[in-house]
PDB file of N, CA, C and O in Angstrom, chain B, residues numbered from 101:
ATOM      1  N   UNK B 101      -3.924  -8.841   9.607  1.00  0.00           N
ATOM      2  CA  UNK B 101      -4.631  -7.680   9.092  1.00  0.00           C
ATOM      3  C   UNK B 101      -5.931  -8.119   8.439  1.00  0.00           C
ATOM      4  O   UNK B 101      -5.976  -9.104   7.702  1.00  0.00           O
ATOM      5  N   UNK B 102      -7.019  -7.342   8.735  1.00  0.00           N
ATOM      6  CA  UNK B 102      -8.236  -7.318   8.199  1.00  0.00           C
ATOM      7  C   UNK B 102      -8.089  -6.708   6.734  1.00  0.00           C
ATOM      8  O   UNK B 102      -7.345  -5.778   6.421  1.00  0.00           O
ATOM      9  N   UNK B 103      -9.133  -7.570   5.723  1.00  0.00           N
ATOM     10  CA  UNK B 103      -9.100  -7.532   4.430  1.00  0.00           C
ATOM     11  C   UNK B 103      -9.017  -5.981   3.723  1.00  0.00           C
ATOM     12  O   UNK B 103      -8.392  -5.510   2.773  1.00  0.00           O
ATOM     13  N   UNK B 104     -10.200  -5.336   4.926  1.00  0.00           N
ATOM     14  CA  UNK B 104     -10.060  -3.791   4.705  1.00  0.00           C
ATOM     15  C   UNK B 104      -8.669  -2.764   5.191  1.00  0.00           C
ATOM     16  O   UNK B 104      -8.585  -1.584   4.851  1.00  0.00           O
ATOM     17  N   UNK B 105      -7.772  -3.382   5.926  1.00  0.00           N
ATOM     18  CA  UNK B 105      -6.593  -3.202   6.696  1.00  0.00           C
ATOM     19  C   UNK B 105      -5.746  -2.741   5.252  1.00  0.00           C
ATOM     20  O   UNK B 105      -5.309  -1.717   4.727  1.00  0.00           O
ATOM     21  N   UNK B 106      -5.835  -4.361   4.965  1.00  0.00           N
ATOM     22  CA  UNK B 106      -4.472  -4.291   3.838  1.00  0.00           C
ATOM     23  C   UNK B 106      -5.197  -3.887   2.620  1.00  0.00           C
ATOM     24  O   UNK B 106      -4.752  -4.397   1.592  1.00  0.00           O
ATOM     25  N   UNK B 107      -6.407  -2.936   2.456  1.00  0.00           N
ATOM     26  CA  UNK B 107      -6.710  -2.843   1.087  1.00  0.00           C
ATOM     27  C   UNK B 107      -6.704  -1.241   1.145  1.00  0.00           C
ATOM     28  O   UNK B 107      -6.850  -0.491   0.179  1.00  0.00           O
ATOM     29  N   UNK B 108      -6.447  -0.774   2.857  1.00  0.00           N
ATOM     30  CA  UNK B 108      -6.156   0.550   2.950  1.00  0.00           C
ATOM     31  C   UNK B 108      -4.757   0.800   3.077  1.00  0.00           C
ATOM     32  O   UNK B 108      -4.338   1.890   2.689  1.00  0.00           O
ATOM     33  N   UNK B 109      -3.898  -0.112   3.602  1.00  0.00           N
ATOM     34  CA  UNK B 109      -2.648   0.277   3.453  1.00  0.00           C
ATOM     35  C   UNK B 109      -2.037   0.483   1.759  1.00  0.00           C
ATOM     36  O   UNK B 109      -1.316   1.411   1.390  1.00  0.00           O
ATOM     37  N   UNK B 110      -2.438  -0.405   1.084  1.00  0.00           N
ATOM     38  CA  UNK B 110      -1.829  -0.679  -0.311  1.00  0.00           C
ATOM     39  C   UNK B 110      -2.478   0.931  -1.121  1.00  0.00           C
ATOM     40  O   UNK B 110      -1.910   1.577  -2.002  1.00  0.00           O
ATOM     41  N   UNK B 111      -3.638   1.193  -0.543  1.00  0.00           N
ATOM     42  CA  UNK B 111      -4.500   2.591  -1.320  1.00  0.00           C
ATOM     43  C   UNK B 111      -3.559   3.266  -0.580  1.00  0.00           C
ATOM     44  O   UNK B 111      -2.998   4.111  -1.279  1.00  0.00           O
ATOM     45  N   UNK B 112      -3.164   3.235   0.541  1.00  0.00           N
ATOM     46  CA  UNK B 112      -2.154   4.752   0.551  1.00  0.00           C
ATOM     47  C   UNK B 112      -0.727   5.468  -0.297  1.00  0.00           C
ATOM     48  O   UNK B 112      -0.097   6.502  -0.518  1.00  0.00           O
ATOM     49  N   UNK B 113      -0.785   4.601  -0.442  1.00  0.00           N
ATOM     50  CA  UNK B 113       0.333   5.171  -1.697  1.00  0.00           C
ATOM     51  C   UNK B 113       0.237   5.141  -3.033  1.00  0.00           C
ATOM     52  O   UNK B 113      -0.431   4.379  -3.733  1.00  0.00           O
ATOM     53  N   UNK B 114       1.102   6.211  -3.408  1.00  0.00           N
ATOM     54  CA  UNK B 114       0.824   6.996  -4.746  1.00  0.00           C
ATOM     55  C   UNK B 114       0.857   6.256  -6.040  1.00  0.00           C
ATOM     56  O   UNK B 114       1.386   6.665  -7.073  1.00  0.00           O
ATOM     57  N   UNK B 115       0.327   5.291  -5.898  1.00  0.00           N
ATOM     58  CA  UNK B 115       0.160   4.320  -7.854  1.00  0.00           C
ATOM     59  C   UNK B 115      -1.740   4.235  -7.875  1.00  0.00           C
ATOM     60  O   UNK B 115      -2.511   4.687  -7.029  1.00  0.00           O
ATOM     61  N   UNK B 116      -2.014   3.610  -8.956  1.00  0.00           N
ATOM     62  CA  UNK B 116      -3.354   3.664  -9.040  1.00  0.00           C
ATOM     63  C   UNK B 116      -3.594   2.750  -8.435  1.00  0.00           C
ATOM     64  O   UNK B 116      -3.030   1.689  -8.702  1.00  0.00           O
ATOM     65  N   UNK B 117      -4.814   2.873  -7.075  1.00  0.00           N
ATOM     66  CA  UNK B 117      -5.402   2.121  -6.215  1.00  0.00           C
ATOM     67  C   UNK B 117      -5.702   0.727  -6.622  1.00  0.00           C
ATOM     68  O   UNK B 117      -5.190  -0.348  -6.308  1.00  0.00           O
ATOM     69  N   UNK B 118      -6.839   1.107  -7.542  1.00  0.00           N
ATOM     70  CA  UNK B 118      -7.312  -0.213  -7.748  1.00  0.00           C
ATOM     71  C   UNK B 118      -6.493  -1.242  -8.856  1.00  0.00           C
ATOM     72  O   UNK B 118      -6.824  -2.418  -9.006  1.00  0.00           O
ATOM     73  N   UNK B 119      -5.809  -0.847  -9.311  1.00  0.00           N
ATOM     74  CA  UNK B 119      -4.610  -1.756 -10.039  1.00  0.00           C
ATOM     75  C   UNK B 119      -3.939  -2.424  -9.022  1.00  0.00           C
ATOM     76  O   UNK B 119      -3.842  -3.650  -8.972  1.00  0.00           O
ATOM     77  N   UNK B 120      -3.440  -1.597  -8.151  1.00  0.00           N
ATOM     78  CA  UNK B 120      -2.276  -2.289  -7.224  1.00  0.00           C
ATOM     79  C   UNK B 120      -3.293  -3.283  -6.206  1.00  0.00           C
ATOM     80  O   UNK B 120      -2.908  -4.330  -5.686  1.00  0.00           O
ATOM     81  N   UNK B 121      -4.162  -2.910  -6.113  1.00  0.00           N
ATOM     82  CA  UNK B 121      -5.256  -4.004  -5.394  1.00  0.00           C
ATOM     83  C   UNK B 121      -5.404  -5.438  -6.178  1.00  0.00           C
ATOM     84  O   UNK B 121      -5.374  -6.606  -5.789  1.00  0.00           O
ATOM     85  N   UNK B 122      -5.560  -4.882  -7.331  1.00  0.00           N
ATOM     86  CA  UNK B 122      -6.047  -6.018  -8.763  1.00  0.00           C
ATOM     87  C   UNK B 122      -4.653  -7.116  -8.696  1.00  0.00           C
ATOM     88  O   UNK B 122      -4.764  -8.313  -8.961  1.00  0.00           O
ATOM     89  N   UNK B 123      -3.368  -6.469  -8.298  1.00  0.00           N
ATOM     90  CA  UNK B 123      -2.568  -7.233  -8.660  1.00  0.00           C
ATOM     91  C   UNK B 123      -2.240  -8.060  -7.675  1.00  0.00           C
ATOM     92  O   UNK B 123      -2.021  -9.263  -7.820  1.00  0.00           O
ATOM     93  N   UNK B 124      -2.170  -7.098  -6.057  1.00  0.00           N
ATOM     94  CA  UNK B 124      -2.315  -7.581  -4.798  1.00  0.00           C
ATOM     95  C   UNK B 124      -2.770  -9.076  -5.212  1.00  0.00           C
ATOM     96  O   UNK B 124      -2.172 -10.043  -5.685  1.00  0.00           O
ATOM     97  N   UNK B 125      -4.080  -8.827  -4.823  1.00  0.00           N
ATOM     98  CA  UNK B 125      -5.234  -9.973  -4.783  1.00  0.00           C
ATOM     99  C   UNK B 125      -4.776 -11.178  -5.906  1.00  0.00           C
ATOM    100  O   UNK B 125      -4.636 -12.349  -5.553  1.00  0.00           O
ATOM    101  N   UNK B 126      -4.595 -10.784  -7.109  1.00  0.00           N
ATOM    102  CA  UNK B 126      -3.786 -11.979  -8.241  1.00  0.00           C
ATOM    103  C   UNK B 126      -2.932 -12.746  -7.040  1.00  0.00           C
ATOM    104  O   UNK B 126      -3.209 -13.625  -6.225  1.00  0.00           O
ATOM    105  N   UNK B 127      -1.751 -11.961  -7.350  1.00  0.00           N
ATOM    106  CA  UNK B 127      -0.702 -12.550  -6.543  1.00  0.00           C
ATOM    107  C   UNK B 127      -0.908 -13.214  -5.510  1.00  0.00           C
ATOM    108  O   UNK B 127      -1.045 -14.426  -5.673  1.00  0.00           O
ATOM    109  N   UNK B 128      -0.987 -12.733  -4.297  1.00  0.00           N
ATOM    110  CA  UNK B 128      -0.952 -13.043  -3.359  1.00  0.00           C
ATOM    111  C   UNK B 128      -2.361 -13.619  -2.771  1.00  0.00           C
ATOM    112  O   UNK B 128      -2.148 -14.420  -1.861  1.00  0.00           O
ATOM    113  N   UNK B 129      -3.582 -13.443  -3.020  1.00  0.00           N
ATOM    114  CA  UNK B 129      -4.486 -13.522  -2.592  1.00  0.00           C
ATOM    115  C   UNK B 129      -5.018 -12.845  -1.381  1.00  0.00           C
ATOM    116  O   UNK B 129      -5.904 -13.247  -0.626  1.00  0.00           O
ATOM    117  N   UNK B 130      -4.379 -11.836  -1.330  1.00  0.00           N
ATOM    118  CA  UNK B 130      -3.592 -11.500   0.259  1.00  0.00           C
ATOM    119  C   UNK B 130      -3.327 -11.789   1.063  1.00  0.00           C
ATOM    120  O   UNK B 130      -3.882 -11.316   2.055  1.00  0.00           O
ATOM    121  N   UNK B 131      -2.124 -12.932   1.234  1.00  0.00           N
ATOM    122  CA  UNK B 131      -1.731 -13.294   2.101  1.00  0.00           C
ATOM    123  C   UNK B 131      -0.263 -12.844   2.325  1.00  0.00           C
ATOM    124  O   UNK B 131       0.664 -12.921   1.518  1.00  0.00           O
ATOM    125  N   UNK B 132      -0.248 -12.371   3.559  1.00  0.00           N
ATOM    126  CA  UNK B 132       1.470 -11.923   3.335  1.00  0.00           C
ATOM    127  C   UNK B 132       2.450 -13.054   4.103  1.00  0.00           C
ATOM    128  O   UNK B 132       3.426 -12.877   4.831  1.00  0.00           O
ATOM    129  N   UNK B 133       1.964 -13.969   3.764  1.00  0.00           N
ATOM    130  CA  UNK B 133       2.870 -15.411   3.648  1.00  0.00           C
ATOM    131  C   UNK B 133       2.877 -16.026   3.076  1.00  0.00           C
ATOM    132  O   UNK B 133       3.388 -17.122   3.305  1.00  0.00           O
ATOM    133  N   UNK B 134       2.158 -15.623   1.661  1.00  0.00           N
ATOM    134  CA  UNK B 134       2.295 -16.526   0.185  1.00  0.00           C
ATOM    135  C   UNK B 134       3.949 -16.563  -0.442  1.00  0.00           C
ATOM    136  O   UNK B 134       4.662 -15.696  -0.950  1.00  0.00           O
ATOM    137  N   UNK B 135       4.095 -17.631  -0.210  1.00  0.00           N
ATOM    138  CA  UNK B 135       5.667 -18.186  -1.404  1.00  0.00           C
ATOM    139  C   UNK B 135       4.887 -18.752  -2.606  1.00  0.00           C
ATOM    140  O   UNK B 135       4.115 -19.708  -2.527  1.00  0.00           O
ATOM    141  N   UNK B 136       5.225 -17.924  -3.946  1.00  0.00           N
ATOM    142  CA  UNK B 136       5.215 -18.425  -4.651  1.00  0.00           C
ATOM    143  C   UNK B 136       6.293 -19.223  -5.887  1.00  0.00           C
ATOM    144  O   UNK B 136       7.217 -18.663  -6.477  1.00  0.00           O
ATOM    145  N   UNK B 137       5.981 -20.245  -6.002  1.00  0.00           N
ATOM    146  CA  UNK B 137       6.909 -20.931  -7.107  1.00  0.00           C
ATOM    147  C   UNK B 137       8.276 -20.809  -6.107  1.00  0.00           C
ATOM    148  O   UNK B 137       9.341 -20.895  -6.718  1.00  0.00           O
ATOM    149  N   UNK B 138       8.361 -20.625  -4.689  1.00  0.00           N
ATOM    150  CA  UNK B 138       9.833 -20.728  -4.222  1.00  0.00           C
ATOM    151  C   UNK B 138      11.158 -19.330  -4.541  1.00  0.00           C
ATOM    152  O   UNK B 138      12.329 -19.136  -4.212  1.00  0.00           O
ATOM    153  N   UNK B 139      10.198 -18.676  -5.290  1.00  0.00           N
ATOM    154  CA  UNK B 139      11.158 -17.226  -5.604  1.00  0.00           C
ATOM    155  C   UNK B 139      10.630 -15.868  -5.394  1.00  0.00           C
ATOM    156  O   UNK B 139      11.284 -14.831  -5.510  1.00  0.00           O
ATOM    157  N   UNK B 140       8.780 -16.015  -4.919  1.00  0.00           N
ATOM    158  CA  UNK B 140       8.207 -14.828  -5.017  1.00  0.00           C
ATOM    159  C   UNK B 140       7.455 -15.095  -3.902  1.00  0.00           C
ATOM    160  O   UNK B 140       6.791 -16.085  -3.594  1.00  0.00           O
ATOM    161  N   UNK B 141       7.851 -13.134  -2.855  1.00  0.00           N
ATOM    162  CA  UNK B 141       7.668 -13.413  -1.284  1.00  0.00           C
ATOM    163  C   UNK B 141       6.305 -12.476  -1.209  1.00  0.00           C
ATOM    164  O   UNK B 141       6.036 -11.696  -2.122  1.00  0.00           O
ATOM    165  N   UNK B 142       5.519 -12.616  -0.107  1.00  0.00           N
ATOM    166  CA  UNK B 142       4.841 -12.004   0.793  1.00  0.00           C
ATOM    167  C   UNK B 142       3.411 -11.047  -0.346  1.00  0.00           C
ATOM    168  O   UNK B 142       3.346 -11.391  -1.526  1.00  0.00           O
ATOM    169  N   UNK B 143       2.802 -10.363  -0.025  1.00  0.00           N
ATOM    170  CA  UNK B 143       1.973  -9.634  -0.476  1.00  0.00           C
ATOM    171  C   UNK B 143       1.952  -9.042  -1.948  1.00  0.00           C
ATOM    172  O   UNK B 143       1.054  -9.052  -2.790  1.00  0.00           O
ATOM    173  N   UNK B 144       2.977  -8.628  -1.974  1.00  0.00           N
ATOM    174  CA  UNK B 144       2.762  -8.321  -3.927  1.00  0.00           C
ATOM    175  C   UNK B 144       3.924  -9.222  -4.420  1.00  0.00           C
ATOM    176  O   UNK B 144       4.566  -8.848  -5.401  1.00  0.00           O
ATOM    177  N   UNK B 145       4.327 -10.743  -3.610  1.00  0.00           N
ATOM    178  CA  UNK B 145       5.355 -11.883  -4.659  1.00  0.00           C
ATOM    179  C   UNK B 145       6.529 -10.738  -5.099  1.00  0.00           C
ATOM    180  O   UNK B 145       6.647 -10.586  -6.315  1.00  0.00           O
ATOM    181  N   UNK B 146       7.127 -10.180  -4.509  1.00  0.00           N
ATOM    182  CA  UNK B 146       8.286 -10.132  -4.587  1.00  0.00           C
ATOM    183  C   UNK B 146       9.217 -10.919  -5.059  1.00  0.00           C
ATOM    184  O   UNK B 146       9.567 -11.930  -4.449  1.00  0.00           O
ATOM    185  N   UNK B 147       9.859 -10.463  -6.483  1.00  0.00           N
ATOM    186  CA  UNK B 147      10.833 -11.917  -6.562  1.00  0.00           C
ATOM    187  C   UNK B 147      12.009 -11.927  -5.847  1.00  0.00           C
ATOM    188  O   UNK B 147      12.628 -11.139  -5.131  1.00  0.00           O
ATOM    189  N   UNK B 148      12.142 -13.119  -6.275  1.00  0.00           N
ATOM    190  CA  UNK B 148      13.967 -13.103  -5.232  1.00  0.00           C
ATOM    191  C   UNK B 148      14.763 -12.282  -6.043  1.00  0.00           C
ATOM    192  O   UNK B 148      15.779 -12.205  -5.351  1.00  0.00           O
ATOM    193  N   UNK B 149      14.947 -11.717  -6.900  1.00  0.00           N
ATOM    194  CA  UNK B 149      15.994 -10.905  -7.871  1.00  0.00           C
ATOM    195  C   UNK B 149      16.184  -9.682  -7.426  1.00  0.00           C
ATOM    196  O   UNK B 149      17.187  -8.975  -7.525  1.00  0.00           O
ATOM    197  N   UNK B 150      15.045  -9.444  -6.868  1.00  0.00           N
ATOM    198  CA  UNK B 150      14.799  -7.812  -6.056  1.00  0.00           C
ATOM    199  C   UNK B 150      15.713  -7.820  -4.649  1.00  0.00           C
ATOM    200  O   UNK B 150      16.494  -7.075  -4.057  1.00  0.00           O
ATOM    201  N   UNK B 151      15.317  -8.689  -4.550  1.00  0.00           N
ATOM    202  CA  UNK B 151      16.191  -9.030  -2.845  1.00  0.00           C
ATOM    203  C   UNK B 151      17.056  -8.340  -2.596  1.00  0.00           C
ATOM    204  O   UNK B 151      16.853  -7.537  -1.686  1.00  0.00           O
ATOM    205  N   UNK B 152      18.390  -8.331  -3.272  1.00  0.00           N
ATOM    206  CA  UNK B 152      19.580  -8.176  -3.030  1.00  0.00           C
ATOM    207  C   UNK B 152      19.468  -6.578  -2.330  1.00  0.00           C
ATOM    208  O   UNK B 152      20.026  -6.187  -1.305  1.00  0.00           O
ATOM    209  N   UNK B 153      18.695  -5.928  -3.106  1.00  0.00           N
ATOM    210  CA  UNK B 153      18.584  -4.324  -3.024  1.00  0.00           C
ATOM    211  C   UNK B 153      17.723  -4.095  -1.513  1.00  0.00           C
ATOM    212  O   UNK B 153      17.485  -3.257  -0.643  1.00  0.00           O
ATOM    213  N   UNK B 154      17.534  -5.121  -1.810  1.00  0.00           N
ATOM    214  CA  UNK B 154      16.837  -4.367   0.037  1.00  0.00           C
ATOM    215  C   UNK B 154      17.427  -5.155   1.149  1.00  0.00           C
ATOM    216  O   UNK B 154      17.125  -6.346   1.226  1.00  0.00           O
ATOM    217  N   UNK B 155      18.135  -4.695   1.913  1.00  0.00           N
ATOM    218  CA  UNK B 155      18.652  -5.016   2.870  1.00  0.00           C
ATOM    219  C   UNK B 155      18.020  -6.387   4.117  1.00  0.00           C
ATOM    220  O   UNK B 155      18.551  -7.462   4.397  1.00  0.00           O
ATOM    221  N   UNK B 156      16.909  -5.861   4.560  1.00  0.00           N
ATOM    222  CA  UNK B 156      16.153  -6.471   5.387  1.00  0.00           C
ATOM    223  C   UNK B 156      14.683  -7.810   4.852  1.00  0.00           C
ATOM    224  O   UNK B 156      13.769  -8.403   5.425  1.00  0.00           O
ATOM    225  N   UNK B 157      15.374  -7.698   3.153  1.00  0.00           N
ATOM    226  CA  UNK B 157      14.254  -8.559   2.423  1.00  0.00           C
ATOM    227  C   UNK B 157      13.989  -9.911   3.630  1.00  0.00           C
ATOM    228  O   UNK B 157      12.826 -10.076   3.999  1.00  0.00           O
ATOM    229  N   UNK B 158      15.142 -10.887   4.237  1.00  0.00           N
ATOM    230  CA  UNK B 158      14.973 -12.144   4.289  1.00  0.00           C
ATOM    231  C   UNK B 158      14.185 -12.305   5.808  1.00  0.00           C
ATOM    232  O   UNK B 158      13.424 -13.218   6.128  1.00  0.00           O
ATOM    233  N   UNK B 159      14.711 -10.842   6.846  1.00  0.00           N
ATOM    234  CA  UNK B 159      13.823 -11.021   7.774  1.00  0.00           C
ATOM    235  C   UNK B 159      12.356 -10.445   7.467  1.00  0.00           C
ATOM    236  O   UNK B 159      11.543 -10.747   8.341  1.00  0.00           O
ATOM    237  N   UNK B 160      11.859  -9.693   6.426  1.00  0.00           N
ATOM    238  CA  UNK B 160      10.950  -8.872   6.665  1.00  0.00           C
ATOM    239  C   UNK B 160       9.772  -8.953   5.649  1.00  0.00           C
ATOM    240  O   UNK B 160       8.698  -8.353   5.685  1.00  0.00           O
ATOM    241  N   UNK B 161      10.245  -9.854   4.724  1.00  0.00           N
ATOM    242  CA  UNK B 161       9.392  -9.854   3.499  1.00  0.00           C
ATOM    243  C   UNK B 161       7.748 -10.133   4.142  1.00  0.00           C
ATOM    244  O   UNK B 161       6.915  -9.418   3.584  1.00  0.00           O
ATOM    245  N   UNK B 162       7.244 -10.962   5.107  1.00  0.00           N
ATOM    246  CA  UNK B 162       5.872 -10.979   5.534  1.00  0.00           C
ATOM    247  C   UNK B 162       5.524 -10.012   6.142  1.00  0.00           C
ATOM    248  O   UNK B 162       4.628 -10.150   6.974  1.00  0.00           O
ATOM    249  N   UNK B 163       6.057  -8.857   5.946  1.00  0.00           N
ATOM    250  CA  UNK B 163       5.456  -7.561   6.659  1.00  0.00           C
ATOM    251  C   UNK B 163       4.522  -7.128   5.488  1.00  0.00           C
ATOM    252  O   UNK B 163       4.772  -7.189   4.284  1.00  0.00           O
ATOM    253  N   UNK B 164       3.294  -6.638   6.154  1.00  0.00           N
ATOM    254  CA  UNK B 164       2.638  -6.417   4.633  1.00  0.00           C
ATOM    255  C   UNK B 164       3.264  -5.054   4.488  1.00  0.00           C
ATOM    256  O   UNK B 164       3.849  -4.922   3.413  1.00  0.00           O
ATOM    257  N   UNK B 165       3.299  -3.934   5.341  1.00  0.00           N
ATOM    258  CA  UNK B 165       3.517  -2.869   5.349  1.00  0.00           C
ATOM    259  C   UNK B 165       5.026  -2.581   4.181  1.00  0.00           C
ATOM    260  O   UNK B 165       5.046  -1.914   3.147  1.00  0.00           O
ATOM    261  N   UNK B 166       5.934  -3.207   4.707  1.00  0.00           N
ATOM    262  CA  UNK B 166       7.357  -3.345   3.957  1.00  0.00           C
ATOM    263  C   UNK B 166       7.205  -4.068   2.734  1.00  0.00           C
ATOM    264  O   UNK B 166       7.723  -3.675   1.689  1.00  0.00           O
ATOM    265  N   UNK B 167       6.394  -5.293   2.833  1.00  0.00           N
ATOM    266  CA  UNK B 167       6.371  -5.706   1.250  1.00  0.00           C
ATOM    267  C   UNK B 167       5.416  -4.769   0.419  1.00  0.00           C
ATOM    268  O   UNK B 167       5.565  -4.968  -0.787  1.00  0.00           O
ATOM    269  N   UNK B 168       4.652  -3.983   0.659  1.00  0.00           N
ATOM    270  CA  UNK B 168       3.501  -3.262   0.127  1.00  0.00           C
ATOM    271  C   UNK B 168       4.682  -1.763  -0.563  1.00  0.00           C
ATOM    272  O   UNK B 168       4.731  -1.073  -1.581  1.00  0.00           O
ATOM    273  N   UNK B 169       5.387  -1.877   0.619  1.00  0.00           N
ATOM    274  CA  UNK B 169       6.470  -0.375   0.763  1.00  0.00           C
ATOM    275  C   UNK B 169       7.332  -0.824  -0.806  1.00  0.00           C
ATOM    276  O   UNK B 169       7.181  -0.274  -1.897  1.00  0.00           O
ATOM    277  N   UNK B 170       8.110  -1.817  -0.516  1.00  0.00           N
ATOM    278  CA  UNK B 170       8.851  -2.365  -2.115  1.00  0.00           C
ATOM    279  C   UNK B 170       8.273  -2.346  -3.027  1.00  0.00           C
ATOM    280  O   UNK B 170       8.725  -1.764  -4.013  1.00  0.00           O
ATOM    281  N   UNK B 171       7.070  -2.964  -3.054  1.00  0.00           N
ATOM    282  CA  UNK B 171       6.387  -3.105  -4.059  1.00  0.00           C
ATOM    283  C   UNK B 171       6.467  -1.851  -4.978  1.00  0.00           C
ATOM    284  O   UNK B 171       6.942  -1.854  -6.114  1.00  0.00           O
ATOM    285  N   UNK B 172       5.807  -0.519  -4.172  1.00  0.00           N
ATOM    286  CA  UNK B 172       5.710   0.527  -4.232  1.00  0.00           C
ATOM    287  C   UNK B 172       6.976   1.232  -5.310  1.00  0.00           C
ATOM    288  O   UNK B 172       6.775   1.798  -6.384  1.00  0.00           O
ATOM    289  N   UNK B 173       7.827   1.073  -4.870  1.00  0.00           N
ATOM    290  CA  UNK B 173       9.246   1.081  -4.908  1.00  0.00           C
ATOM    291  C   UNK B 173       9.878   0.741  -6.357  1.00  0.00           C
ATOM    292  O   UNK B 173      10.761   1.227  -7.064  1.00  0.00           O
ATOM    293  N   UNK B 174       8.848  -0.499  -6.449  1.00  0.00           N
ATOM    294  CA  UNK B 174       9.674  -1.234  -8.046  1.00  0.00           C
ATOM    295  C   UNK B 174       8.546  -0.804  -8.794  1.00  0.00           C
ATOM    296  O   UNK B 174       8.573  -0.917 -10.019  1.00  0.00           O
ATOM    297  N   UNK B 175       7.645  -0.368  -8.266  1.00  0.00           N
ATOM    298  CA  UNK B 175       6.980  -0.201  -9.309  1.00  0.00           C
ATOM    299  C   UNK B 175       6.671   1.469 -10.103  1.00  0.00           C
ATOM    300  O   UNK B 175       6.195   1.727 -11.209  1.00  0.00           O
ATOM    301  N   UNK B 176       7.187   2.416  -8.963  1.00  0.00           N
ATOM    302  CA  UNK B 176       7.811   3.253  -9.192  1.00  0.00           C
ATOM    303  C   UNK B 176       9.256   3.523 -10.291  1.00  0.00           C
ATOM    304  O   UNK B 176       9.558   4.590 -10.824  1.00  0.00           O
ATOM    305  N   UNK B 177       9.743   2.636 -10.367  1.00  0.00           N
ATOM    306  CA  UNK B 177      11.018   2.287 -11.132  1.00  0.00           C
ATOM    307  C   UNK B 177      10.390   1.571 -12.530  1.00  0.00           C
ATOM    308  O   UNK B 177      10.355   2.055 -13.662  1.00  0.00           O
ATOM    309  N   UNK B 178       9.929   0.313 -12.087  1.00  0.00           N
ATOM    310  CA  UNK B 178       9.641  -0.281 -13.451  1.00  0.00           C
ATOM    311  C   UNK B 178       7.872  -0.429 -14.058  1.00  0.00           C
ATOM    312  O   UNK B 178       7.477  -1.018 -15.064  1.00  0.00           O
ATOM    313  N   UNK B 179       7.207   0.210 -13.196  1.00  0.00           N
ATOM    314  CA  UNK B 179       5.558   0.037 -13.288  1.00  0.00           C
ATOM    315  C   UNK B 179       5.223  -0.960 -13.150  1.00  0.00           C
ATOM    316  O   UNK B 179       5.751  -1.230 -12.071  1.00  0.00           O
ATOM    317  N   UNK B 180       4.501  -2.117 -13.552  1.00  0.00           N
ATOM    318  CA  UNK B 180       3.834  -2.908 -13.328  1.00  0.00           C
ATOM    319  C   UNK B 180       4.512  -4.301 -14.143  1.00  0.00           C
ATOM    320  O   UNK B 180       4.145  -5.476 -14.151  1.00  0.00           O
ATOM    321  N   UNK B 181       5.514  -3.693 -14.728  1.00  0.00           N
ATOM    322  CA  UNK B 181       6.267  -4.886 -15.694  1.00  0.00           C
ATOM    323  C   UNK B 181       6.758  -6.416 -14.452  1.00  0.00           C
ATOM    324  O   UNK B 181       6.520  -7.602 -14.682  1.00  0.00           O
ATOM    325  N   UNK B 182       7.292  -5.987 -13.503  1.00  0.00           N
ATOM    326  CA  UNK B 182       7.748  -7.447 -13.034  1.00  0.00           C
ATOM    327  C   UNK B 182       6.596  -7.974 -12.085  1.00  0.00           C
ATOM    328  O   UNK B 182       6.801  -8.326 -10.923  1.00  0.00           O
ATOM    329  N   UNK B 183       5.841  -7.982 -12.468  1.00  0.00           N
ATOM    330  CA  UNK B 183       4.303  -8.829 -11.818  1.00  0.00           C
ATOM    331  C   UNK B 183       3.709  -9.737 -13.272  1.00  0.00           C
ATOM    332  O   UNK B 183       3.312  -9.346 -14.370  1.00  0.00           O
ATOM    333  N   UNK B 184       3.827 -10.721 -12.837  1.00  0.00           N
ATOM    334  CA  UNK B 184       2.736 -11.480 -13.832  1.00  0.00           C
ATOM    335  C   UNK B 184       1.194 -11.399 -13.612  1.00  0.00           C
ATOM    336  O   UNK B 184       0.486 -11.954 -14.452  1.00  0.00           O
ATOM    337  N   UNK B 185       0.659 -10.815 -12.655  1.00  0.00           N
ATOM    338  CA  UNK B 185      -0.783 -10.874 -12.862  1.00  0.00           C
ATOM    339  C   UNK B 185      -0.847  -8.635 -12.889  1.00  0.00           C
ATOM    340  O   UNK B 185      -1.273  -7.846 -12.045  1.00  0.00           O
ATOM    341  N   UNK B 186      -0.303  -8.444 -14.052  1.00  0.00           N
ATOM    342  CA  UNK B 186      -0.405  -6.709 -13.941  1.00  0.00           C
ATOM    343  C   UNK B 186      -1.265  -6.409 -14.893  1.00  0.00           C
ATOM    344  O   UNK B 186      -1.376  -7.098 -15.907  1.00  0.00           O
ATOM    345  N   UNK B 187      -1.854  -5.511 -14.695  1.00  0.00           N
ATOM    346  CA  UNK B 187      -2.571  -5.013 -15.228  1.00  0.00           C
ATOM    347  C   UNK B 187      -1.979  -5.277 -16.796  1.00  0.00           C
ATOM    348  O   UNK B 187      -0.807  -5.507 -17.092  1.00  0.00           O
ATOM    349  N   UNK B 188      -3.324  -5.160 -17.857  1.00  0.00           N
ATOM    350  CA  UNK B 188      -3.134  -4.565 -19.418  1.00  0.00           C
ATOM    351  C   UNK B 188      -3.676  -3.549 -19.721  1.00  0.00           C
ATOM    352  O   UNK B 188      -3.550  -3.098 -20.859  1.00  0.00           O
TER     353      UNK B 188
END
């Protein structure tokens, strides 16, 4: 995906754009094959703790679309708390 690809997929859904971009880019740099530290997957570093709850985490986590989709998901639930580069 082109830089503008994944900076329109992540704007389509309902959290504030440019935060979830801000954190994107921290994290991941956008790459949706960044492992970080060995516990945090794909585009917004997903940790492994989340895993369990999603079924298809171990085949699918480099999807940006699906990791962008979770992301979405937890952060809907918990906001921006389980990201270390989140917004203040």
């Amino acid at each position: 995906m082109t830089k503008q690809q994944v900076e329109a997929l992540v704007c389509s859904y309902g959290w504030p754009c440019e935060e979830a971009l801000q954190v994107m880019w921290c994290e991941s740099g956008g790459k949706p094959w960044a492992i970080g530290r060995g516990v945090n997957y794909g585009l917004f570093q997903i940790n492994q703790v989340h895993a369990y709850r999603i079924p298809e985490f171990w085949t699918a986590w480099m999807d940006p679309a699906k990791n962008t989709q979770w992301a979405h998901t937890l952060w809907a639930r918990q906001g921006w708390k389980p990201w270390a580069c989140r917004p203040y």
